[in-house]
N, CA, C and O atoms as a GROMACS GRO file, in nm:
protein
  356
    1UNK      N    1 -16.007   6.363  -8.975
    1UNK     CA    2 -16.018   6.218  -8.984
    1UNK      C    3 -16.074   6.167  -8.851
    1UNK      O    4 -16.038   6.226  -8.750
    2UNK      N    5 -16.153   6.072  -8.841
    2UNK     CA    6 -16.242   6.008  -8.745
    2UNK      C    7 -16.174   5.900  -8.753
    2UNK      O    8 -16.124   5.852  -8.855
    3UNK      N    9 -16.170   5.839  -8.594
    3UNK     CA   10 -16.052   5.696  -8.599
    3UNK      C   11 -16.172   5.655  -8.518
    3UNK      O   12 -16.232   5.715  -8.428
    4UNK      N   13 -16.196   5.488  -8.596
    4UNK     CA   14 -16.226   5.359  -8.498
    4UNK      C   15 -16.156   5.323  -8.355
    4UNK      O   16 -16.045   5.356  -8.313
    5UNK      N   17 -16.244   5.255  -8.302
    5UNK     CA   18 -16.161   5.241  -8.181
    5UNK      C   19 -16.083   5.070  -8.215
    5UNK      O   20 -16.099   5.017  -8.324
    6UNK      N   21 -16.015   5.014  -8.121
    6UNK     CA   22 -15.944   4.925  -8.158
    6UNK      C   23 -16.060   4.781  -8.156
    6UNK      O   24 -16.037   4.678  -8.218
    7UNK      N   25 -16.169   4.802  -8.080
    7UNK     CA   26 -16.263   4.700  -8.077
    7UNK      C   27 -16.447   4.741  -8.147
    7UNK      O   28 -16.537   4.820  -8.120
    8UNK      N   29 -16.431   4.678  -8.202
    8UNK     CA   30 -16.591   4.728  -8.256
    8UNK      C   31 -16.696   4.592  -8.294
    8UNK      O   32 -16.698   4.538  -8.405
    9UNK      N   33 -16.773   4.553  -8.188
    9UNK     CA   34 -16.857   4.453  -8.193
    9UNK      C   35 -16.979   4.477  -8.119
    9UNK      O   36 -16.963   4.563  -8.033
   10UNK      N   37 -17.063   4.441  -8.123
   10UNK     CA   38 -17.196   4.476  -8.119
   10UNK      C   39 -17.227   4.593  -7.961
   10UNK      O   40 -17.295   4.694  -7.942
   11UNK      N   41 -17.146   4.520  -7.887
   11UNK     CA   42 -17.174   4.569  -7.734
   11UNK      C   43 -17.116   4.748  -7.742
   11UNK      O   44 -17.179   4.825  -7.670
   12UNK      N   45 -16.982   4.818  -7.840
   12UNK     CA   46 -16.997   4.881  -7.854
   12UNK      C   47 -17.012   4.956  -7.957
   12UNK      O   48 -16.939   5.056  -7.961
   13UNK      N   49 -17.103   4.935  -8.065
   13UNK     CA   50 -17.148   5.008  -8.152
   13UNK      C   51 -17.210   5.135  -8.180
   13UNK      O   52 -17.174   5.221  -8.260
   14UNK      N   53 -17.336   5.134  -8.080
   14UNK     CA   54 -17.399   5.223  -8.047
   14UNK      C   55 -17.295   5.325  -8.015
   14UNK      O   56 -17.255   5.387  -8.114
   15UNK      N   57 -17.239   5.359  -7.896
   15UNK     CA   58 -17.129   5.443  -7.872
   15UNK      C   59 -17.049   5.458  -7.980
   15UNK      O   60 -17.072   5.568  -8.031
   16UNK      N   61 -16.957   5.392  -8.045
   16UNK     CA   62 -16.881   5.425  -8.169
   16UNK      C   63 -16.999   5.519  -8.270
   16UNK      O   64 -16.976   5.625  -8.328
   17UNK      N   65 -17.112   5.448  -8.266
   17UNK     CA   66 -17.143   5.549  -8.406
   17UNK      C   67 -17.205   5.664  -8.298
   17UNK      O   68 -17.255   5.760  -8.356
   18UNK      N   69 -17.209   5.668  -8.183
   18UNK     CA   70 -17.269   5.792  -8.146
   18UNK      C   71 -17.115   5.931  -8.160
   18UNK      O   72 -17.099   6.042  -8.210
   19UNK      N   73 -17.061   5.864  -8.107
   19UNK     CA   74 -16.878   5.956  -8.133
   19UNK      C   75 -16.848   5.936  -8.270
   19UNK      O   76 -16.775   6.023  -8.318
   20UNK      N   77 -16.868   5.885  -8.312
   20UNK     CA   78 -16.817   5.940  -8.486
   20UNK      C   79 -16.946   6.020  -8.563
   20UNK      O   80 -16.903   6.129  -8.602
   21UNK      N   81 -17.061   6.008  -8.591
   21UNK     CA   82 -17.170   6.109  -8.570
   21UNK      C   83 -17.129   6.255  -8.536
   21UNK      O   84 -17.127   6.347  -8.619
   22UNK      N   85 -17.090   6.267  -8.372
   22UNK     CA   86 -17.040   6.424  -8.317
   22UNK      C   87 -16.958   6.427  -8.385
   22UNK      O   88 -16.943   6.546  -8.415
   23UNK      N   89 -16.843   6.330  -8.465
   23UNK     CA   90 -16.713   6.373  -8.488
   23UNK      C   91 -16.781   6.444  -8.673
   23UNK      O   92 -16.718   6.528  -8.736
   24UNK      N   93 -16.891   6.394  -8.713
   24UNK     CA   94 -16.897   6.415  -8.815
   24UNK      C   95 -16.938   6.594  -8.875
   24UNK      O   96 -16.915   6.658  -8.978
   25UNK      N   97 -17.025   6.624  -8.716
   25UNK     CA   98 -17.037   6.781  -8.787
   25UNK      C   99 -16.916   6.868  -8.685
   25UNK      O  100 -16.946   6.967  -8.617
   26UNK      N  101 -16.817   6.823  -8.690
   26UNK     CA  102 -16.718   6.916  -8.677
   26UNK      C  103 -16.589   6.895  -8.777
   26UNK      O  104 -16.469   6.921  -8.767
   27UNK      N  105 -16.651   6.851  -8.853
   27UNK     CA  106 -16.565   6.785  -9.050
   27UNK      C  107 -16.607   6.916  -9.123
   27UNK      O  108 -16.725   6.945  -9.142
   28UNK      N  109 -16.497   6.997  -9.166
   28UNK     CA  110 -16.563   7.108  -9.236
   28UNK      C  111 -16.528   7.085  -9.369
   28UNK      O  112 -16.542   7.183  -9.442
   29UNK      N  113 -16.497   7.005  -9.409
   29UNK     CA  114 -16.440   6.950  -9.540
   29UNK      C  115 -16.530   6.907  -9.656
   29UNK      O  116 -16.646   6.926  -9.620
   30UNK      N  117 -16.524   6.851  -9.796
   30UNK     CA  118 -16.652   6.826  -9.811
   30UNK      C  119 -16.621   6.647  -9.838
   30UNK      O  120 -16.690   6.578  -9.913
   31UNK      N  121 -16.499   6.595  -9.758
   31UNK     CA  122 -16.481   6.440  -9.737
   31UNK      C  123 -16.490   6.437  -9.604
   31UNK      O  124 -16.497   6.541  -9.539
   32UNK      N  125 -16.489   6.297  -9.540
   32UNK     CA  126 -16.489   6.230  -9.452
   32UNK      C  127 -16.453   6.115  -9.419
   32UNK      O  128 -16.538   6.027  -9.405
   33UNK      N  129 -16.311   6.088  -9.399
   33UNK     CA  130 -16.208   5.996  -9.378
   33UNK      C  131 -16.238   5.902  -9.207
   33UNK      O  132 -16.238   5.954  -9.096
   34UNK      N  133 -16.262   5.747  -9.244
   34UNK     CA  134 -16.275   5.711  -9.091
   34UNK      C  135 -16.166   5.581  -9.101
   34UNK      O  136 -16.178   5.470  -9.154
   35UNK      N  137 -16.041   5.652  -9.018
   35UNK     CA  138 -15.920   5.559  -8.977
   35UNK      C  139 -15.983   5.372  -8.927
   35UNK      O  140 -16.020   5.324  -8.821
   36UNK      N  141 -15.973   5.338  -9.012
   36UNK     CA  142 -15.992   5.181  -8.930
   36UNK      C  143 -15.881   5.092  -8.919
   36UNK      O  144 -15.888   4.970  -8.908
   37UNK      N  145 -15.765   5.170  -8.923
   37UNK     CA  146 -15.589   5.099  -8.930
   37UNK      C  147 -15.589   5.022  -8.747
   37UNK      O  148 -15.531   4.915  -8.729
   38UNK      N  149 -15.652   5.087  -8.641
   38UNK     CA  150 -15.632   5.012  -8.528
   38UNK      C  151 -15.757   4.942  -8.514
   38UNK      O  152 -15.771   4.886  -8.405
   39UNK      N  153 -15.839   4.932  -8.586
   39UNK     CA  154 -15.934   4.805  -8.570
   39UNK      C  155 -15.890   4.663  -8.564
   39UNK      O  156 -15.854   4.627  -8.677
   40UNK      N  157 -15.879   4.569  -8.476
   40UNK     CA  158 -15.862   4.473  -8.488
   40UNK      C  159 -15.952   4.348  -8.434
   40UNK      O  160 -15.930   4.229  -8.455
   41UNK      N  161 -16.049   4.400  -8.367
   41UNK     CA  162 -16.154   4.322  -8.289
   41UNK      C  163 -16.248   4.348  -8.345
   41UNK      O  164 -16.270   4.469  -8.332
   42UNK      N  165 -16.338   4.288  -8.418
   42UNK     CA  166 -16.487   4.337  -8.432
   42UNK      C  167 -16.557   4.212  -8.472
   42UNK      O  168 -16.501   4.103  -8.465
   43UNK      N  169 -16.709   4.233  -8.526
   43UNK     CA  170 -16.779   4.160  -8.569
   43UNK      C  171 -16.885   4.210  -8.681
   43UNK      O  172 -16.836   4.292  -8.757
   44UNK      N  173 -17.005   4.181  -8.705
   44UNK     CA  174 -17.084   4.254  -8.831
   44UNK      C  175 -17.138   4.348  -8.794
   44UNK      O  176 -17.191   4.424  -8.875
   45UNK      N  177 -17.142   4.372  -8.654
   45UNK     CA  178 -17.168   4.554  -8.597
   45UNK      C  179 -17.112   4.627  -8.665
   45UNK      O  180 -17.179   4.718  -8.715
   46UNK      N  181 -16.976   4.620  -8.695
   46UNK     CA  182 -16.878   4.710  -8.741
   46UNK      C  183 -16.936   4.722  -8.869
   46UNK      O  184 -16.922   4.842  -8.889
   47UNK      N  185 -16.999   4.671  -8.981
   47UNK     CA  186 -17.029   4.710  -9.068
   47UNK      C  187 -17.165   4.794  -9.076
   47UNK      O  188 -17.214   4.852  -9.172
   48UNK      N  189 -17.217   4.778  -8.928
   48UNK     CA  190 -17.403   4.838  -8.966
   48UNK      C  191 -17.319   4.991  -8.898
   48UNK      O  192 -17.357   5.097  -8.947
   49UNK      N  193 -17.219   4.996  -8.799
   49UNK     CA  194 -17.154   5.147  -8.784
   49UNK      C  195 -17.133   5.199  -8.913
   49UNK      O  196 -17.197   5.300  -8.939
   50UNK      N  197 -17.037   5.141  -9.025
   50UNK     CA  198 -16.972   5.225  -9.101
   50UNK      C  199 -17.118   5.226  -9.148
   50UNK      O  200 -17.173   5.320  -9.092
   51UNK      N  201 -17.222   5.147  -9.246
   51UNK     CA  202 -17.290   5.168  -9.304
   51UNK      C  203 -17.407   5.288  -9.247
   51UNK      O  204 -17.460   5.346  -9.342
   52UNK      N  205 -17.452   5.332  -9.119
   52UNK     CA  206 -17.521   5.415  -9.082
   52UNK      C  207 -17.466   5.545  -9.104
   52UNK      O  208 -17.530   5.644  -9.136
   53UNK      N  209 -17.301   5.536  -9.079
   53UNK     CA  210 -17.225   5.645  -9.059
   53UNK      C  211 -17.214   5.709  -9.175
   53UNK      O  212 -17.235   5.829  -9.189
   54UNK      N  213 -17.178   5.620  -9.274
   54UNK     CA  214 -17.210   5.638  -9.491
   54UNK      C  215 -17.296   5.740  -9.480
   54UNK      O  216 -17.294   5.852  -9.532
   55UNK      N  217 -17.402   5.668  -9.374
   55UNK     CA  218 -17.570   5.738  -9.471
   55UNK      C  219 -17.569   5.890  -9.381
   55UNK      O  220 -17.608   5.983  -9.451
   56UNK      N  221 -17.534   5.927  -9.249
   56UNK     CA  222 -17.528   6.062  -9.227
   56UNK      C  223 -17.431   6.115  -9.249
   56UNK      O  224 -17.420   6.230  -9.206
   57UNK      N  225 -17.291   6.040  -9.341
   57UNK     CA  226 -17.246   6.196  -9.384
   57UNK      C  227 -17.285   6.229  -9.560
   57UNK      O  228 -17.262   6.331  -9.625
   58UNK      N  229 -17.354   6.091  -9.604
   58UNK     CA  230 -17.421   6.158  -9.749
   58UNK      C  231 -17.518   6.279  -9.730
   58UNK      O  232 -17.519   6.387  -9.787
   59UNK      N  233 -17.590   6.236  -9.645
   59UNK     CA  234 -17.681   6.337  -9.560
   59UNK      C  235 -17.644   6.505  -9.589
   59UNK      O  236 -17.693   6.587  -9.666
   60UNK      N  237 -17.539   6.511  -9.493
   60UNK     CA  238 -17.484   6.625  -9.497
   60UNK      C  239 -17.399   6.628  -9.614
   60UNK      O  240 -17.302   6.704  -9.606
   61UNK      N  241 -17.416   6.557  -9.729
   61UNK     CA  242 -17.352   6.636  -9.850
   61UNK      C  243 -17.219   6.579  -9.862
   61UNK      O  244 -17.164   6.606  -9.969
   62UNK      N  245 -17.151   6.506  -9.781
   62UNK     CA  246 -16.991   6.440  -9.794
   62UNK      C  247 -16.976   6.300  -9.829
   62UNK      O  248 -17.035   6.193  -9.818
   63UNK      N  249 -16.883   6.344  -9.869
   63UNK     CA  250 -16.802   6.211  -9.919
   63UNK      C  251 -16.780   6.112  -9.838
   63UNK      O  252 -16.820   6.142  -9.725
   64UNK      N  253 -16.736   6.005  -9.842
   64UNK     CA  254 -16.764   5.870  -9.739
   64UNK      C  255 -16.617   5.783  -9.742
   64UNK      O  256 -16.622   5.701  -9.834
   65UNK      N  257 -16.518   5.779  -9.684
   65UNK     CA  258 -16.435   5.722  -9.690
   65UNK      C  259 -16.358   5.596  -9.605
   65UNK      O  260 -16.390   5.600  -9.486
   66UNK      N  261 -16.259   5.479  -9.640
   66UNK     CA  262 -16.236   5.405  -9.491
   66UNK      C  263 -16.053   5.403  -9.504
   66UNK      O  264 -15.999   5.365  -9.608
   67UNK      N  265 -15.993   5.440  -9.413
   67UNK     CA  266 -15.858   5.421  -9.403
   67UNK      C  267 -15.835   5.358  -9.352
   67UNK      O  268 -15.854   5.363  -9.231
   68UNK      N  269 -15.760   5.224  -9.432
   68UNK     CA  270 -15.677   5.121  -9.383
   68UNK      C  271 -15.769   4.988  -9.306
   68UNK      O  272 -15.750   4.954  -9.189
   69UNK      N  273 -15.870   4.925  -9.398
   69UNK     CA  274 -15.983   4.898  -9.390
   69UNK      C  275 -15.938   4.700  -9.344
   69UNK      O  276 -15.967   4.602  -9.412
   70UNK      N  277 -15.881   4.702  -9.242
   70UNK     CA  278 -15.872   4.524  -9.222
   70UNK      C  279 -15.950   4.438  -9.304
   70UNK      O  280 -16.067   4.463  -9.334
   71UNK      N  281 -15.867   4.306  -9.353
   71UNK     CA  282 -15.905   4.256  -9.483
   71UNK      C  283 -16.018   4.236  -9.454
   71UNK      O  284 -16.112   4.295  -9.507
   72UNK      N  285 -16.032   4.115  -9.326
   72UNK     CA  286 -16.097   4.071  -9.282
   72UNK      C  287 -16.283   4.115  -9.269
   72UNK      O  288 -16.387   4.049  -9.279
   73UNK      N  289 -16.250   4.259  -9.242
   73UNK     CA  290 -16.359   4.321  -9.255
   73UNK      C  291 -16.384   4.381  -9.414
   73UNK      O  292 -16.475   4.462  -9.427
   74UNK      N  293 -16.338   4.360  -9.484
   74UNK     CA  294 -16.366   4.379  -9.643
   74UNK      C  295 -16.420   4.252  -9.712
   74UNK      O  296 -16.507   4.265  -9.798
   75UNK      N  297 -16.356   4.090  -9.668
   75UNK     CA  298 -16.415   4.012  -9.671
   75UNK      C  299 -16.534   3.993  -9.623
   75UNK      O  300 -16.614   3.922  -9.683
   76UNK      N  301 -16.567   4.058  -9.498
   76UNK     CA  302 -16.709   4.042  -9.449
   76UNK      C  303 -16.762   4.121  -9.555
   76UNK      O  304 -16.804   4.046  -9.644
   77UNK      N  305 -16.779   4.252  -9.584
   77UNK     CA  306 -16.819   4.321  -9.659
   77UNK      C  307 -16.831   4.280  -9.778
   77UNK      O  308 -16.937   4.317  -9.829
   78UNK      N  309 -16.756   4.209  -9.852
   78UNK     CA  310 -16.773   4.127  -9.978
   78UNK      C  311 -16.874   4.042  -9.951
   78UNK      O  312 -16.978   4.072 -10.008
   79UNK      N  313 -16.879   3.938  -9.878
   79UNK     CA  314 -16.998   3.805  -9.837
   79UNK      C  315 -17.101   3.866  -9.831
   79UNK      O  316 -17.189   3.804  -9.890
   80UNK      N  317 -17.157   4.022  -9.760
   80UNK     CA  318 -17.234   4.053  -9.771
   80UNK      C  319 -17.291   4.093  -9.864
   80UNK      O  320 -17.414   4.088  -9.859
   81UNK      N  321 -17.229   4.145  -9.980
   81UNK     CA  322 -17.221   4.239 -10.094
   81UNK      C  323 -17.307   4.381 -10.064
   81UNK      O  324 -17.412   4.427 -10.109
   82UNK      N  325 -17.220   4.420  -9.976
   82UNK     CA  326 -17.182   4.551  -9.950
   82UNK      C  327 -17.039   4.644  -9.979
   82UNK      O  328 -17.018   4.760  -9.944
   83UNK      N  329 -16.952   4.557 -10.052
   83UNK     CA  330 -16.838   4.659 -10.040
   83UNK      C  331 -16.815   4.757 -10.084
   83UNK      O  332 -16.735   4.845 -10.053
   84UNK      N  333 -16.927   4.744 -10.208
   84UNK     CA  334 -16.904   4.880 -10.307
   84UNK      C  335 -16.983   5.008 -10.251
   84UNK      O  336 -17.017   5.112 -10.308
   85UNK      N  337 -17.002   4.961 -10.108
   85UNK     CA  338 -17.100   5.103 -10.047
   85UNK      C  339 -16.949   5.172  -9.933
   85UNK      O  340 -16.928   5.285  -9.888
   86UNK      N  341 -16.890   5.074  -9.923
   86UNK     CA  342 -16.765   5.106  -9.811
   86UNK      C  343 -16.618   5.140  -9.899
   86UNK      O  344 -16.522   5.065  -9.915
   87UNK      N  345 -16.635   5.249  -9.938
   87UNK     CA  346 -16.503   5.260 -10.013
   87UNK      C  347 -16.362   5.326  -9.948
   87UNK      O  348 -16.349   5.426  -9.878
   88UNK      N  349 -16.274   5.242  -9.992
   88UNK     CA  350 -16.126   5.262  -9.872
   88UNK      C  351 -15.989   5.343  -9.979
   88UNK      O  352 -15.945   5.330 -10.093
   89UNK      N  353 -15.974   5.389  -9.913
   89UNK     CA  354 -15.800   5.457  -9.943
   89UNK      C  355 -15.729   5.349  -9.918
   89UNK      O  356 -15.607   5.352  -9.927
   0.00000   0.00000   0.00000
């Protein structure tokens, strides 16, 4: 499982998806679970992370998952109509 950090807004995005990326080819599984239970700071960065992050682990063949997905950011995800690309446990 790959955990968010507790802040995710534009300034650090880049870094978040560069560390969850590395975190992704050392997933030997054929899912990929990304903890977002201590997210509590973010903005619509946080959705172009998960959404890039989606697309390289379809890439490599896995499954795409979000744990514990703050409403808040599911509401964003709804307004956008993106949610059905971000699917949560």
């Amino acid at each position: 499982m790959l955990v968010l950090p507790k802040e995710l807004t534009h300034s650090q995005a880049t870094a978040c998806l560069r560390m969850l990326v590395q975190g992704l080819r050392s997933q030997t599984g054929p899912q990929v679970v990304v903890d977002a239970t201590g997210l509590s700071r973010f903005d619509s960065a946080a959705l172009a992370v998960l959404l890039e992050f989606r697309r390289e682990s379809l890439a490599l063949g896995k499954r795409f998952s979000i744990l514990g997905m703050p409403a808040r950011l599911g509401d964003l995800a709804s307004l956008y109509g993106i949610i059905e690309l971000l699917p949560s446990e």
